[in-house]
C-alpha positions as CSV (number, residue, x, y, z in Angstrom):
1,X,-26.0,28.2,48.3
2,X,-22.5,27.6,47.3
3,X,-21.1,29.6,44.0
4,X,-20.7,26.5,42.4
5,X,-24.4,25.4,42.6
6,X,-25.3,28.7,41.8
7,X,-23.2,29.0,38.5
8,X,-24.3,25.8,37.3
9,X,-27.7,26.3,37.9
10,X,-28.2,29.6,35.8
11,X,-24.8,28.3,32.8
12,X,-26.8,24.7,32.9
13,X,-28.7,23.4,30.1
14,X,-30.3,20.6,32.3
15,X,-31.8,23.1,34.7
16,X,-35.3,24.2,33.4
17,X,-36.5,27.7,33.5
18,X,-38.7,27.0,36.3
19,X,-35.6,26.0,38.9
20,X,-34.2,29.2,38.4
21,X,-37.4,31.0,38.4
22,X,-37.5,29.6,42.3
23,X,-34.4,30.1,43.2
24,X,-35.0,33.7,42.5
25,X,-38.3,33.3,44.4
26,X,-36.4,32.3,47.3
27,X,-33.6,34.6,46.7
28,X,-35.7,38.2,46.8
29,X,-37.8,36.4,49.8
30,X,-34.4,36.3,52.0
31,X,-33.0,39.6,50.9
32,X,-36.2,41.7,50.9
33,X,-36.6,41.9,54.8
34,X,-32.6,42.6,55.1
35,X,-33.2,45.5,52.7
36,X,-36.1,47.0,54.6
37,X,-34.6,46.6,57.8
38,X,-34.9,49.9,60.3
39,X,-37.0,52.0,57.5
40,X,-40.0,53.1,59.1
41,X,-41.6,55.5,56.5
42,X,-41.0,56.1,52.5
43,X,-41.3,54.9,49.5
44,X,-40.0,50.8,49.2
45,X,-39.0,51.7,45.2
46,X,-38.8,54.4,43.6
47,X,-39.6,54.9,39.9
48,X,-37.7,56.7,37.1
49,X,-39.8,58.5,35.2
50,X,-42.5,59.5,38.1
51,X,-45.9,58.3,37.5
52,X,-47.8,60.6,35.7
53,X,-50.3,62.9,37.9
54,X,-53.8,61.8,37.4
């Protein structure tokens, strides 16, 4: 999406909340699979503080 669309999509008035609730959508949809390429064991996300121990 060219910079342009982007920056008038998310500085926009017109746009509602739910157009750039989408694009985001689409946005972590595309980048996700680039992110996890090649891992093949681990933990996706990590958390800061760990969980507490049951």
């Amino acid at each position: 999406m060219p910079q342009a669309r982007l920056e008038a999509l998310f500085t926009g008035d017109r746009n509602a909340l739910r157009e750039r609730v989408l694009y985001m959508h689409w946005a972590t949809a595309r980048l996700l699979p680039r992110l996890l390429a090649g891992r093949t064991a681990g933990p996706v996300f990590l958390a800061d503080p760990a969980a507490a121990s049951g």
